[in-house]
Residue, then its C-alpha position, 0 to 999 in steps of 0.5 A: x656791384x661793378x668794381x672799377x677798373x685798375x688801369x696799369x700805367x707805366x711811366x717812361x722818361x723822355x725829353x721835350x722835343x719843343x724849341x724852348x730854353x727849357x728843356x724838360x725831362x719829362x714823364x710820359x705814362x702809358x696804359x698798354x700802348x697809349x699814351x695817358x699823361x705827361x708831367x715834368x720829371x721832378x728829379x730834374x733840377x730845372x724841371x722841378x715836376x711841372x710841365x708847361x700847358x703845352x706840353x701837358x696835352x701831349x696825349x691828345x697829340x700823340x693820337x691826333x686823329x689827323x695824324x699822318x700814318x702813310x706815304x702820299x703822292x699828290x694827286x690834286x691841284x698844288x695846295x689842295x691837300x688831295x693825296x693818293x697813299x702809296x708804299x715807302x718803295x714807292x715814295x723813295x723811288x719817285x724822290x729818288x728818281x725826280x731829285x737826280x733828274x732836277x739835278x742833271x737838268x737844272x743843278x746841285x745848287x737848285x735843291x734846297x732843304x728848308x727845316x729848323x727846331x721842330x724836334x730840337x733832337x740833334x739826330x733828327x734836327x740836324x743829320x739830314x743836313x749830311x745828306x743836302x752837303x753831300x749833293x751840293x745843294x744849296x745851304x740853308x741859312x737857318x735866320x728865322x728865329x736867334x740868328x740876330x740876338x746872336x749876332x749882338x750877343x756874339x759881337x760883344x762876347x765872342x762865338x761861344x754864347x754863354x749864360x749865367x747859371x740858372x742855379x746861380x739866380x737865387x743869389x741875384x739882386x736885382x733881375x731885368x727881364x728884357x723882351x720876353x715872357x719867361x712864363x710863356x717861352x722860359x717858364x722854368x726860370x720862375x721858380x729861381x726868379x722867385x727865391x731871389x725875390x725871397x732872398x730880396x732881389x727886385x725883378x723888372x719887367x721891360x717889354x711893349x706887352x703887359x703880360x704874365x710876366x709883368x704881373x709876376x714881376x715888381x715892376x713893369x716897363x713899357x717902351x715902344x717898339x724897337x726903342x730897346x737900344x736907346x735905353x740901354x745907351x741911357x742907362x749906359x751914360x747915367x752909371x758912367x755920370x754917377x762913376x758907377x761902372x767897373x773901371x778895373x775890370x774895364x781896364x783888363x776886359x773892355x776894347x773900344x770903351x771910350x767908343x762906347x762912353x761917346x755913344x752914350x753920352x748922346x742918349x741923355x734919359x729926356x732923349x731916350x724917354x722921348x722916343x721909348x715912351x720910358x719916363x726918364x726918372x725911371x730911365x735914371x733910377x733903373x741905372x742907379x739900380x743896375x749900378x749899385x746891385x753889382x749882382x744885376x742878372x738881365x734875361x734878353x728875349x729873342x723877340x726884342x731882336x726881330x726889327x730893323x734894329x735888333x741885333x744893335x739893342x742886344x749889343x746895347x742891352x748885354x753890354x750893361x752887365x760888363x759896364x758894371x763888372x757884374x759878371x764877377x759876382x754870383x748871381x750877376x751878368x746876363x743870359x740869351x742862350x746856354x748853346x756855347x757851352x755844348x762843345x760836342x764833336x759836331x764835326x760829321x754828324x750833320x755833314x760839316x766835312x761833306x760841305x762844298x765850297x762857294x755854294x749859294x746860301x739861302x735865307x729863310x726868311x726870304x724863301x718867297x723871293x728864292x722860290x719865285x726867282x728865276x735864271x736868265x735863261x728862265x730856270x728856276x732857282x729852286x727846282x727841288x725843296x724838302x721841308x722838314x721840322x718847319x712848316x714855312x707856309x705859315x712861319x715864313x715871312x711874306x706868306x703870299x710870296x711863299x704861297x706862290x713859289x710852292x703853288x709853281x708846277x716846277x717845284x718839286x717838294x718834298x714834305x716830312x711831317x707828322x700832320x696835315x699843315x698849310x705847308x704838307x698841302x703843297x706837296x707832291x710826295x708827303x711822308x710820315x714822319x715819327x714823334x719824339x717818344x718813337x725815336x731815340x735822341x740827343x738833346x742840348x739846350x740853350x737854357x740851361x746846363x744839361x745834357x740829356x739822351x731819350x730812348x724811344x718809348x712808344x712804338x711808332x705807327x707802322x708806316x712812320x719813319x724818323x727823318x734820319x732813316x728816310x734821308x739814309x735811304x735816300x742817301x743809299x738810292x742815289x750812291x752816297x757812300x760817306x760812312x755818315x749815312x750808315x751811322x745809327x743814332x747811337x754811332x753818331x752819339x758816341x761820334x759828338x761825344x768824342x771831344x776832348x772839351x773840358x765840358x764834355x770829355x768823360x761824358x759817355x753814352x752809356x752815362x747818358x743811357x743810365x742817367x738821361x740828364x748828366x751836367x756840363x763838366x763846368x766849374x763849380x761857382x761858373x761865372x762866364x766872362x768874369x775873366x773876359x770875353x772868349x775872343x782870344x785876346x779876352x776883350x769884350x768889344x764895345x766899339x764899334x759902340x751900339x747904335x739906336x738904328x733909324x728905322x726905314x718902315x714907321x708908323x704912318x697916317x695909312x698905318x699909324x700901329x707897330x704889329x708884334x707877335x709875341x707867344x700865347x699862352x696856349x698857342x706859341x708857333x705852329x708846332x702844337x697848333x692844331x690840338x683842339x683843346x689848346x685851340x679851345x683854351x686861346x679863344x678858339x680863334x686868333x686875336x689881335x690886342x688894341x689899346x683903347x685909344x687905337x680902338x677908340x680912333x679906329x671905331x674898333x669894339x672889345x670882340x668885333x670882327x676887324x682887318x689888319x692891313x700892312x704893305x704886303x697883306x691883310x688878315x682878319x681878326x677879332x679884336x681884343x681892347x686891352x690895356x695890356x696893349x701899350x698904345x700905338x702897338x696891335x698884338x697878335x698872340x702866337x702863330x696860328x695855322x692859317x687853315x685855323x684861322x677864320x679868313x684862311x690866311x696866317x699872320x705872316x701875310x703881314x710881313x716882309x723879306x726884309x732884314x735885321x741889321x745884324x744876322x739876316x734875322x727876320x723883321x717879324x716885329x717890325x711891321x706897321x699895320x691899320x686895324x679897321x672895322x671889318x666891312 
């Protein structure tokens, strides 16, 4: 009788690279070379041993047969994805060579790199940005994702982005979670959420989408879209009727508070409910709330800031948390990110000392218009981009318009990727580029209060490169001298540690080496802003006070439905967009959610094939009729690879260059869309 076979498996501890609040330390096990499973490190005390759904398919990932594991040039049309492999020699050579030449013929400033949170490791995320500072090239506005709640957040509170402390929810007493889906994009915040509840906190629900999360809370709100500042005004105007707002920690922390009362006492709750869809006793009972739980705790999404009026609705939002003193008690105040905290030494490690006056930025949500805009003599504006870590041909707004600035005979583009994305097709050089278990890394994190260092634990394929090493080369070929280039990952950990802030200081890399997971030096009981704002004077602005802003695109007879695109459960950004299990697990499809109302008024059926139109393009979809979708909003869960999608074509199509109020973010929730039976 056959025995079966004992497989060794060797279990090895890394961090997820994903761009998530989270964080995890995880456990990668490997049988010989080949990656076999991965799970949350259940020693970590924000990970608790448990991975989200996608991470778990790492594996399938890690040997994707569609892996890129060669230098290629482009040997094809632009856009066809038709390569001939050649060595790195070769490669560098060619990027070397056409980078000086595009620099001499059309300027430094006509060189651009477009990158973001496909790795949130430090070293491979942010290093390469040395090499683009150091040429001159023309800077990067990083705007597609945080930059406007960012914005609210900061013109409230100051430059330092601070969070209350995920270990201090259990003792919260009432918990909003405002424009976002914390099991879907910040799961590892239920477990705490859920010893409040035990501990008899209420949890409050507030988002246009009935989704997991609404189910997982007590209660759930529904309001229009991009209405979010009308009622946090409301609520702001009835806890200041009932006097239950903190006059003493106004007295000593707020500046330009009477600004603020005035703003409020426009937005009666009849007013705010009757453009948010909010009942209005519910508009009065959540302020009776948030003002008698003086241990409020309000989670803000990022998602609720892509609109018109973004950035004011998290100034609106995250000033409640200050209007009651709510910062003063365990468990109370508000949480966007973490980031403020991670007062690393960032001096050299991305470049910051090589950065060149008065240059010209670009921003990432209008590269369509950059790649397409041309000099009065007829240069183009953009003669040479690198795309690293992102992958703008499916995430960047106004899809067409990026489409046809990459398909320009003129561009020289340059792709650093690990798998054949819509953008890797436009390219002429496309290089392979290393996953997050076959590089070393420093990982910060915008969830919680850790930082984190992984080893490379696999061997990468033979022809894979990690970023930091192909720009180091390309640094060399072209005579960059700055010692920056030379530095290994580890110098330049050793450089970000070098800091005398109280929250670093003490840290050492081989703490990191040993330890992998090691706490901010934070004070034990940390409450941010308990003493006021970080601006030097501790205020917290109120005034100018929050505006509910009027929004320039609404809903018309031609197209009556706001579109929003919040995370799916298995599909979320194009990052682990083309595992066929995930795949199989959405749908195997993109859909797009209509109430049944909208459906009904369209002539739309639950699965039938329809076109969703906006001013700038369409896509076709199979519609999903749910009530799940509040009426007068379509959804598009998660960000599909347009290759995947049946038509070709990515959801961005439907969306415009435009921008938020604060921040230059994008308006990637601000779209009106028709959705029509397909012919």
């Amino acid at each position: 009788m056959n025995q079966p076979v004992k497989l060794d498996i060797v279990t090895r501890r890394s961090v997820c690279p994903l761009d998530c609040p989270d964080t995890c330390s995880v456990l990668v096990d490997f049988v010989g070379d080949r990656v076999v499973g991965l799970r949350g490190d259940p020693d970590h005390p924000i990970t608790q041993g448990f991975a989200c759904v996608k991470m778990a398919k790492y594996p399938e990932r890690h040997h994707h047969p569609d892996r890129l594991l060669q230098p290629m040039r482009r040997v094809g049309p632009k856009g066809s994805g038709q390569f001939k492999p050649i060595d790195w020699s070769e490669a560098l050579d060619l990027i070397a060579s056409r980078l000086q030449e595009n620099r001499k013929r059309f300027g430094d400033t006509s060189v651009v790199p477009y990158c973001y949170a496909g790795t949130m490791g430090l070293i491979q995320r942010d290093h390469p940005l040395a090499f683009f500072r150091a040429i001159g090239a023309s800077e990067l506005d990083q705007t597609i994702c945080a930059t406007t709640a960012s914005a609210g957040w900061e013109f409230n509170y100051g430059p330092d982005k601070l969070s209350v402390p995920v270990e201090s929810l259990v003792d919260s007493k009432l918990v909003i979670l405002w424009g976002i889906n914390i099991l879907r994009s910040n799961s590892h915040l239920s477990p705490w959420l859920n010893k409040a509840r035990k501990a008899g906190a209420k949890i409050v629900h507030i988002d246009p989408y009935h989704n997991e999360t609404s189910r997982f809370a007590d209660q759930h709100i529904s309001i229009n879209v991009g209405t979010d500042a009308a009622v946090a005004l409301a609520i702001g105007a009835e806890i200041i009727r009932l006097g239950l707002h903190d006059q003493d920690y106004l007295t000593h922390f707020a500046a330009g508070f009477e600004d603020y009362r005035q703003a409020c006492e426009q937005w009666t709750p009849e007013r705010a409910a009757e453009l948010s869809g909010v009942d209005a006793n519910t508009i009065r009972e959540l302020a009776l709330a948030i003002g008698t739980n003086k241990a409020t705790f309000i989670k803000v999404g990022y998602g609720l800031s892509r609109n018109e009026g973004g950035g004011n609705a998290v100034r609106a939002i995250t000033l409640l948390p200050a209007l009651t003193g709510a910062w003063k008690h365990r468990g109370g105040g508000a949480s966007l990110s973490y980031s403020g905290a991670f007062k690393l030494n960032k001096a050299r490690y991305d470049g910051n000392h090589l950065l060149q006056p008065n240059r010209p930025h670009v921003n990432q949500n209008q590269l369509g218009q950059s790649l397409e805009a041309r000099k009065a003599n007829g240069d183009p504006e953009i003669s040479t981009l690198f795309v690293f870590n992102s992958n703008p041909a499916a995430v960047a707004p106004d899809s067409q318009s990026v489409k046809r600035g990459l398909m320009r005979e003129d561009l020289f583009t340059v792709v650093l990727e690990l798998f054949p994305t819509d953008t890797a097709d436009y390219a002429d050089i496309l290089l392979p580029a290393t996953m997050f278990t076959e590089h070393a890394d420093l990982y910060t994190a915008y969830g919680h209060y850790y930082l984190q260092w992984a080893e490379a634990i696999s061997q990468a394929p033979p022809q894979c490169r990690p970023n930091a090493w192909v720009f180091g080369q390309l640094a060399e070929r072209i005579g960059l001298s700055d010692p920056v280039f030379k530095m290994s990952t580890e110098e330049l950990v050793r450089d970000l540690l070098d800091t005398d802030h109280p929250n670093i200081k003490g840290i050492t890399f081989e703490q990191l080496q040993a330890d992998r997971s090691v706490p901010l030096r934070l004070p034990e009981d940390f409450r941010p802003y308990a003493d006021g704002s970080n601006f030097a004077d501790k205020k917290i602005r109120f005034s100018p006070a929050p505006q509910q802003i009027e929004f320039k695109v609404t809903p018309t007879k031609q197209y009556p439905l706001r579109l929003i695109s919040p995370p799916g459960a298995f599909i979320v950004n194009t990052t682990m967009g083309n595992i066929p299990s995930l795949l199989k697990q959405a749908g195997g499809e993109p859909t797009i959610l209509i109430h049944p109302n909208d459906a009904r008024r369209a002539s739309i059926s639950d699965g039938s094939r329809v076109k969703v139109s906006s001013p700038t393009g369409e896509v076709h979809r199979k519609a999903i009729v749910t009530t799940d979708a509040r009426e007068g909003v379509a959804i598009a869960v998660g960000l599909w690879w347009p290759k995947y999608a049946p038509d070709k074509r990515g959801l961005n199509e439907l969306t415009s260059q435009e921008l938020t109020d604060l921040g230059a973010g994008s308006l990637f929730g601000n779209p009106v869309v028709r959705v029509e039976p397909l012919a």
